[in-house]
N, C-alpha and C positions, 0 to 999 in steps of 0.2 A: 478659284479664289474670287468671290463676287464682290463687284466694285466698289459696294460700299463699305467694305472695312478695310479696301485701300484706303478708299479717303479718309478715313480713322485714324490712321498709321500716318501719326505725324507727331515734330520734335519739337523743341524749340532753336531756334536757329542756331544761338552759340552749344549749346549740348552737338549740333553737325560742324561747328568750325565753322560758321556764317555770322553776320550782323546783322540784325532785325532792324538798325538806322540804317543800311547801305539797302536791304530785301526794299524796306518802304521807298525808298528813292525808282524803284521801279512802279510800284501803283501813283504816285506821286509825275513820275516822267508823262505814263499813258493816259493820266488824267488830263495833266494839261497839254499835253504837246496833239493828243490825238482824240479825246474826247470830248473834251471842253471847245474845243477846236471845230467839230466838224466832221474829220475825219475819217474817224472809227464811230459804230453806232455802237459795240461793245466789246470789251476784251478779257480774257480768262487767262492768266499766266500760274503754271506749277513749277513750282522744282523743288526737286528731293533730292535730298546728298544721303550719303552713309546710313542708308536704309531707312530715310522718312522723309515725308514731306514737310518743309521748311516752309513752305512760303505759299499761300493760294490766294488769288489776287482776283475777282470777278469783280467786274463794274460795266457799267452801260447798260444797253438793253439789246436782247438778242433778235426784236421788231420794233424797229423805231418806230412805224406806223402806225404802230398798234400799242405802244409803248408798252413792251412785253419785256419785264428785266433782262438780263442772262443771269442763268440760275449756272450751280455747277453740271448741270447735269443738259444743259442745252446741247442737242447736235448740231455737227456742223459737217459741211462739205468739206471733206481733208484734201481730195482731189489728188496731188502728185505726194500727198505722204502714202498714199495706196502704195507708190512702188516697193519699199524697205516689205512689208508685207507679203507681196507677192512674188520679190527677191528670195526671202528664206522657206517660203512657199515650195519656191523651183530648188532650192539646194536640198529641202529635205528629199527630194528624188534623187538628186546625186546622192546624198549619203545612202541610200537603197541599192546604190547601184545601177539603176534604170535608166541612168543619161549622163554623158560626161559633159564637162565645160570645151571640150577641145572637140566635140562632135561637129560638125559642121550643120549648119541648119536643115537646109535640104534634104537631108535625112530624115526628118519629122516634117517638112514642109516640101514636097517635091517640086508643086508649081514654081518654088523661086530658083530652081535648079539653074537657071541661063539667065536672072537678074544682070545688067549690065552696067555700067557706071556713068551718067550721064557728062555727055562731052557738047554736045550745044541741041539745040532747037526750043521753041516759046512753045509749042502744044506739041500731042502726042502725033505720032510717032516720033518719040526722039533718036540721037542719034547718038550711039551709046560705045563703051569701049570695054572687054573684059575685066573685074577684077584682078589684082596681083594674086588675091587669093582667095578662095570660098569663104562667106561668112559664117565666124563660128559662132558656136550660142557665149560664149563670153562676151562677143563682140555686143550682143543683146544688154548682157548685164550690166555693164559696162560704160553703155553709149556709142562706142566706135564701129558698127553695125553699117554706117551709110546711109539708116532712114532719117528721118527729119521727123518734124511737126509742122503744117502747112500755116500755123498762125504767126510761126518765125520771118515770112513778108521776103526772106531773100531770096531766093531762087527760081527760077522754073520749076523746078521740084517741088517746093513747096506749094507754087500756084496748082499742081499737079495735083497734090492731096487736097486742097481746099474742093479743088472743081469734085471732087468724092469724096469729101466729107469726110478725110481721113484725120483722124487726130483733134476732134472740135473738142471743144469742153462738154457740151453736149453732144453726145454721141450719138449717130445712128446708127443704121443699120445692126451685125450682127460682129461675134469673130473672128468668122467665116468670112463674112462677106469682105471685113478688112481684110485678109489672105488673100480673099481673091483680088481685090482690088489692088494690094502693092505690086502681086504677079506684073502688072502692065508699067508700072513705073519704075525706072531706072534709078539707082542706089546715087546719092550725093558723091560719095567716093569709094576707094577701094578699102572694106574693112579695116579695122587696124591705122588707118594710116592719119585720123583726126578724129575729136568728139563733138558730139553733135547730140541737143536733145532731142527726144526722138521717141515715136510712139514703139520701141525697143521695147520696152516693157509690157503695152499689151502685146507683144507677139511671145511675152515670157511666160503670161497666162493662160494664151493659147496653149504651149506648150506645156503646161501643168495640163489643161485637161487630157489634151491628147495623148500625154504619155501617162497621167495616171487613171485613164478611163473612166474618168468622174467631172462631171458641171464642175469647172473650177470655183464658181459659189459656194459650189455642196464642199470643194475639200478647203478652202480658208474655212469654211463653218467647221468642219470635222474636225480641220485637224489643229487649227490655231484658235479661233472664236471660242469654240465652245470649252475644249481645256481648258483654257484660261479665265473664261468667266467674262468674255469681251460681248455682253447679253446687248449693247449699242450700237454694236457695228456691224454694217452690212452696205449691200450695195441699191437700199433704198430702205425708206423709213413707215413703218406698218402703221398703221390706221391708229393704234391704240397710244403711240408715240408720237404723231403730226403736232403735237400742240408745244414739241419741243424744239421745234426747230428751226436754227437758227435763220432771219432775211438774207441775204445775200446782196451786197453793192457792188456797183461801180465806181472807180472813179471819176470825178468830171473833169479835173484838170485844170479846176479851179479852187483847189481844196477842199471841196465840198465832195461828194456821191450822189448818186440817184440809185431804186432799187433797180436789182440786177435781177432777181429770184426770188419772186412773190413764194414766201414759207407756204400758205395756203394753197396755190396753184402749181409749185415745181413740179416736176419730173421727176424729183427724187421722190415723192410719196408715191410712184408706181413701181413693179419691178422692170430693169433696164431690158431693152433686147439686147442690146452691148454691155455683157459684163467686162467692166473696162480695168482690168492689172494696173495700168499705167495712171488712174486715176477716179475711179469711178467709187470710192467706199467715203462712206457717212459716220461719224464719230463722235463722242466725248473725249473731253480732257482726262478724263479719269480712267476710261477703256484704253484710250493709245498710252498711257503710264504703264499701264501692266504691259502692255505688249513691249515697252521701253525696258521696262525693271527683268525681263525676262532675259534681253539682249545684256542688260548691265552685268549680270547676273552670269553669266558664258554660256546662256542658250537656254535656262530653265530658269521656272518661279513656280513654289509649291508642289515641287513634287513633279510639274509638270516641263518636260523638256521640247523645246522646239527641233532645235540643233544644238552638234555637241560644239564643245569648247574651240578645237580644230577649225572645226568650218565655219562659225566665227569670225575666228582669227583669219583667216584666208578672206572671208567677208567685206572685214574692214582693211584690207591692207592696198595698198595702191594700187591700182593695176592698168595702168595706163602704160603702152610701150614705153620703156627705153625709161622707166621710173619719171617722167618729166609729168608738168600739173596742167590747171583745166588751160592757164594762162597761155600755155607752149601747144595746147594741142586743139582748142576748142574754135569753133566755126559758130557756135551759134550766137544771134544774136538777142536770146535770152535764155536762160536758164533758173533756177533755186542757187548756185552756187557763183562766184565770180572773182572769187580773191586767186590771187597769187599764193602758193603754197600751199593749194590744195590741190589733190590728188583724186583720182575717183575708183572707190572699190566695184564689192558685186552691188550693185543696189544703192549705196552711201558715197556721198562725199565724205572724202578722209583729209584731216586736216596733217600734213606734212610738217611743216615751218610756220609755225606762229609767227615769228618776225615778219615771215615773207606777206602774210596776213594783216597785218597791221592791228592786232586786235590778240586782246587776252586770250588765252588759251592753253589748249596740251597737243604733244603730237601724239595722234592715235584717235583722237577725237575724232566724230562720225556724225551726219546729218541728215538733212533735205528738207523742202520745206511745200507748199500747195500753192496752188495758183491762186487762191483767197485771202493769201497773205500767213496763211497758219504756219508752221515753222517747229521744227525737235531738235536738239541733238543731245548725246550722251558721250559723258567723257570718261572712259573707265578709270585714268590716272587718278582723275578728284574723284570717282563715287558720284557725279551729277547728272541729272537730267535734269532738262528745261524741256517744258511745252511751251506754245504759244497758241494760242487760237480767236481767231476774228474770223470775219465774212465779205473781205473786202478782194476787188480785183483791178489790177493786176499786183500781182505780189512785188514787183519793181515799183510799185508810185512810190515806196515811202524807204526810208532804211532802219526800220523798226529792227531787222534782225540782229543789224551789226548793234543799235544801241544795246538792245536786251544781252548782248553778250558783254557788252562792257560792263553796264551795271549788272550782270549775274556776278562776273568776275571778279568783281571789285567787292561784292559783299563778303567772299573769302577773305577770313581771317586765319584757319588753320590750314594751308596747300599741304597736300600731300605730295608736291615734288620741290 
C-alpha cells in the first residue's frame, strides 16, 4: 500500500466519533505553547480512529536555519520508535519456530555465557556476583535483561558503556563489536528481577540477523518496509531524499534550542556501520501510520500480514514479573514511559490502569516514543492511533506527550467503552 493513498484515506472527525473544535485545540496548544514559543522549530501530529485519519496537523519548519517548512512528508530521526519495529521483527522468527522467548541468550551469544552481575568497583576489572538466573531473550524484549544505556549517568556500569561507546545516540562501531564489548561488562542486576532501559534491543537485532542469516537491514526491508509500502524508512537517508530532512535540536534549558544535527552534514545521510534495532531508523508520519494501522489491525494491512493476531496479543500484554508496573520495577533514571500503571510488553509500554496514570485513556493501550521527542501509541479499544513527530532532544524537556493525550482524548465524543 504506497503512502500516499494512506494520506488520502481520511474522514471528517464527527463521521470517527471525534470533534473538529477539541482536534483544533491540539494545533492551537503546539502553536502557542511550543512554536511560537521557541521551542519546537516544527511539528506534525496524525491521528486516525475507525479507519481514517481525522486530523493532520503540520506547522513550523522542519530547518529553521534554512527556513525549510515541514511538509507532510519530512523525515525524521525516530530513534527509540526503531524498537516496536525490530520487536515484531524478532517475533516473526518465534512464529517460524527458529527461537523461543524462554531460550536463554547465550545460546545465540556464547561470549556472555559467564556475564556476572556487578557488586562494586569504579573501572574494569570489576567485581562481579553470579546471576540468580541466565538471561532469557524476554528478558531482551522486555527491558529486564540487566544491560543499561551509559547516557542514564547512574552507575559504574553505565560509565562502563560510555568509556566504549555502547549505547550513544550516535553509534559506532559495528553489532559485533557491541557483542564483543558487553562480553567484558558486568550486567546491572540479576535478569528478571528490575527494568532498566537498555540497549536490550539492539542485542534483539543482533539476534534477528544471526538467527535469520540475513543483514538485519536487508530483513526489516524484506520483510516489513517493503510489504507494506514503508518506501521512507530505513537506517539512513539516500541522496535523492536529503532535502527532506528533518534539523535536529537540542535543548538549552533556557527554553530556547541550539542545532543538534545539521540536515545537510548528518550521519544519517550515509549508511550506519551500526545498524542500530534499538534506535537507528529515519521516518515519516505517514510510513510509521501503516506500520501502526497494521498493528491496529491484529498484525496485517492490505493483504499484507506481519504477525498473527496471538502474538500480538501476547506482544502487548504485560510482562513484567509478578504482573507489577514500570513504577514497582524500574531502576532507570530515564526512559519513553514513567507513569504509574503502566506495564511493559514485548517491545511496548502497555497501559494497565488509566486511573493509576492520571491521564485519559484504555487499558490495553500500547506505546513508546524517541529520544527527539517523537512519540505513537495505539489503542485498539477506541480504533486510535496518534503520531507525533518533532526533532528535538531530549525527549524529557517538555511534557508534550501527556498533553497530546489529554487533548486526543478529550476530542472523543463517541468512546467505544
Amino acid at each position: 500500500m504506497p503512502t500516499s493513498s494512506l494520506l488520502a484515506t481520511t474522514a471528517s472527525p464527527a463521521a470517527a466519533g471525534m470533534s473538529a473544535t477539541a482536534l483544533q485545540r491540539i494545533d492551537d496548544h503546539l502553536q502557542r505553547r511550543y512554536l511560537d514559543s521557541g521551542r519546537f522549530a516544527g511539528t506534525q501530529v496524525l491521528v486516525y480512529r475507525r479507519g481514517a485519519i481525522v486530523h493532520h496537523q503540520v506547522a513550523g519548519f522542519a530547518d529553521l536555519e534554512r527556513r525549510v517548512p515541514m511538509k507532510p512528508d519530512t523525515l525524521f530521526r525516530i530513534y527509540s520508535m526503531t524498537k516496536p519495529l525490530t520487536s515484531v521483527a524478532f517475533m516473526m522468527l518465534v512464529e517460524e519456530g527458529r527461537v523461543a522467548l524462554d531460550e536463554p541468550v547465550a545460546k545465540y551469544i556464547p561470549q556472555w555465557a559467564n556475564l556476572g552481575v556487578f557488586q562494586a568497583g569504579i573501572t574494569a576489572p570489576f567485581l562481579t556476583r553470579p546471576p540468580v538466573r541466565p538471561m532469557q531473550i524476554v528478558d531482551l524484549l522486555r527491558h529486564t535483561s540487566g544491560l543499561t544505556y551509559g547516557f542514564q549517568n547512574r552507575s559504574n556500569v553505565d560509565a562502563a558503556y560510555r568509556d566504549k561507546k555502547i549505547g550513544e545516540i550516535e553509534k559506532s562501531g559495528t553489532m559485533q563489536s557491541m557483542i564483543d564489548d558487553l562480553a567484558s561488562i558486568p550486567l546491572e542486576f540479576s535478569p528478571g528481577e528490575a527494568w532498566n532501559y537498555s540497549v536490550s534491543t539492539d542485542v534483539v537485532g543482533y539476534l534477528v540477523e544471526k538467527i535469520s542469516g540475513q543483514p538485519f537491514d536487508q530483513f526489516l526491508q524484506q520483510r516489513i518496509f517493503d510489504p507494506l509500502g514503508m518506501h521512507d524508512t530505513g537506517f539512513h537517508v539516500p541522496a535523492a531524499k536529503a532535502h527532506r530532512l528533518a534539523a535536529c535540536y537540542a535543548a538549552d534549558g533556557k527554553g530556547g534550542m541550539t542545532l543538534q544535527d545539521d540536515p545537510t552534514t548528518s550521519s544519517f545521510l550515509e549508511p550506519p556501520s551500526f545498524i542500530s534495532g534499538g534506535g537507528g531508523l529515519v521516518s515519516t508520519a505517514a510510513d510509521y501510520l501503516v506500520f501502526c494501522r497494521a498493528l491496529l489491525n491484529r498484525g496485517e494491512l492490505g493483504g499484507v500480514r506481519l504477525i498473527a493476531p496471538k502474538t500480538l496479543k501476547l506482544m502487548t500484554a504485560n510482562h513484567l514479573p509478578g504482573g507489577r508496573d514500570l513504577t514497582e520495577m524500574s531502576r532507570s533514571m530515564f526512559s519513553e514511559a514513567t507513569n504509574a500503571g503502566v506495564g511493559f510488553g514485548l517491545g511496548f509500554a502497555v497501559t494497565m490502569d488509566p486511573a493509576k496514570t492520571l491521564l485519559p485513556g484504555s487499558p490495553g493501550e500500547y506505546y513508546w516514543g524517541g529520544a527527539a521527542s517523537t512519540a505513537f501509541w495505539i489503542d485498539p479499544a477506541e480504533e486510535l492511533i496518534t503520531i507525533f513527530m518533532t526533532q528535538l532532544l531530549p525527549s524529557s524537556q517538555y511534557p508534550v506527550r501527556r498533553e497530546l493525550r489529554t487533548l486526543v482524548y478529550s476530542a472523543i465524543t463517541d468512546s467505544n467503552l
